[in-house]
BALUM-340034 format. One record per residue (C-alpha): x, y, z. Coordinates in steps of 0.1 Angstrom, whole numbers, padded with zeros to 4 digits, always signed. Layout:
XYZ...
//
This chain:
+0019-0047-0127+0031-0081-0142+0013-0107-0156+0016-0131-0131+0006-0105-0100-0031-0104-0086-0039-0076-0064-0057-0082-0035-0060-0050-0019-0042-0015-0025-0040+0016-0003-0060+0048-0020-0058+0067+0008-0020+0067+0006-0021+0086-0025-0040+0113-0014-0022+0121+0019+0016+0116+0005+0034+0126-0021+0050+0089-0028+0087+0093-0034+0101+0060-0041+0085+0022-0044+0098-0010-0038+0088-0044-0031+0091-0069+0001+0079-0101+0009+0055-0106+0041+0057-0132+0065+0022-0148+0073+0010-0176+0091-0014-0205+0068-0049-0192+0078-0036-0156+0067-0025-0166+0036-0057-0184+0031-0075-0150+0042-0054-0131+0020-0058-0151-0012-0099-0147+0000-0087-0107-0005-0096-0100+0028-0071-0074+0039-0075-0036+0048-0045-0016+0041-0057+0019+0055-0038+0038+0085-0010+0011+0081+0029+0022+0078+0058+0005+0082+0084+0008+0112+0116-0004+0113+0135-0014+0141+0172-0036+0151+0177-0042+0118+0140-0056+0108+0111-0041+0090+0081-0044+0103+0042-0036+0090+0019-0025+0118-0018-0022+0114-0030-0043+0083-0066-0060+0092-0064-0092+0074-0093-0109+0087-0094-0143+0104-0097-0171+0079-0132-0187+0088-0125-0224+0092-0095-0214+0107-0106-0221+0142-0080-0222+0168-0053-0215+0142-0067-0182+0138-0041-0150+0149-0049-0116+0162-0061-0098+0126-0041-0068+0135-0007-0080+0146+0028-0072+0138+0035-0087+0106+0075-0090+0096+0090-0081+0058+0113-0094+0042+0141-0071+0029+0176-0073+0023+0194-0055+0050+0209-0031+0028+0176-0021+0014+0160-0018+0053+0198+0005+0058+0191+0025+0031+0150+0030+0039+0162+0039+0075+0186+0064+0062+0166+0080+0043+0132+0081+0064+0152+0096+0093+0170+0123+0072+0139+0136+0045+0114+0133+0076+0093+0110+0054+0076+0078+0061+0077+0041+0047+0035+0032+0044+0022-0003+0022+0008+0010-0011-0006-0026-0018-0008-0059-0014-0007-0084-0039-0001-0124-0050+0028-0129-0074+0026-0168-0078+0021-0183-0048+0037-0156-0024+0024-0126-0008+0042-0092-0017+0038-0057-0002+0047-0028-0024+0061-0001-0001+0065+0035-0009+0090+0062+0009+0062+0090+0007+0063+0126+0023+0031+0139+0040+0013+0166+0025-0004+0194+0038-0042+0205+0040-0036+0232+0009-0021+0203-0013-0048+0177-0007-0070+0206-0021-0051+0216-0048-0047+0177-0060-0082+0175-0053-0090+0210-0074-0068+0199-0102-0086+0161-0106-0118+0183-0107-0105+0204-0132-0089+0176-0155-0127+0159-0154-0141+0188-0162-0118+0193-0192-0125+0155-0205-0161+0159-0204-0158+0195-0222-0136+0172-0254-0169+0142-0253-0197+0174-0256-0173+0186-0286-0168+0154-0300-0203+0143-0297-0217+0174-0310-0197+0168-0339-0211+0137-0349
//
């Protein structure tokens, strides 16, 4: 993360049912109340993915909720919302989702200046028996730190 980046919402859930491949960054087309909602960090990032279609990328089911004085301005909180990629990066995404049998989902959403960003990852699903083995090995790797503090405190 760079200095200049404020994250406004990320997408844990992401990391525990893909292995994430690749990342990269896209810009995100919002209308003014959004914007407002989103620097207000109010954005959900769960069961979202990206889809991409005639040449355009598009992010499907981010909640970012309705801005409150936005009144009549206000815009459905789950619609279509369009990145911005370079065509050669949205030709080389396609490529490779359609060969690998992966998927493009949002890892997270942030502010870098005044503009909103998306950081996207090319991730591969993962079954039940690796969920439990990540989840087994986290365990595990707790376990261990908490063993080195009762050493290291018992020193003492």
């Amino acid at each position: 993360m760079k200095a200049d980046e404020k994250v406004i919402a990320t997408n844990r859930k992401a990391y525990h049912d893909y292995f994430i491949e690749e990342t990269l960054e896209a810009g995100l087309v919002l209308t003014g109340t959004e914007i407002k909602s989103v620097r207000g960090g109010r954005v959900n990032l769960r069961d979202s993915y990206v889809r991409l279609e005639r040449g355009e990328a598009w992010l499907l089911n981010v909640h970012i909720a309705p801005y409150e004085q936005g009144n009549r301005y206000n815009v459905n909180p789950t619609r279509d919302r369009k990145l911005l990629l370079h065509r050669q990066e949205i030709l080389r995404l396609h490529g490779k989702a359609q060969a690998k049998g992966m998927t493009i989902v949002p890892l997270r959403v942030y502010l870098r200046g005044n503009r909103a960003k998306v950081e996207l990852a090319l991730a591969k699903g993962k079954r039940q028996y690796d969920k439990r083995e990540a989840i087994a090995q986290r365990d595990a790797e707790r376990e261990m730190e908490r063993e080195a503090q009762r050493a290291m405190e018992r020193e003492r």
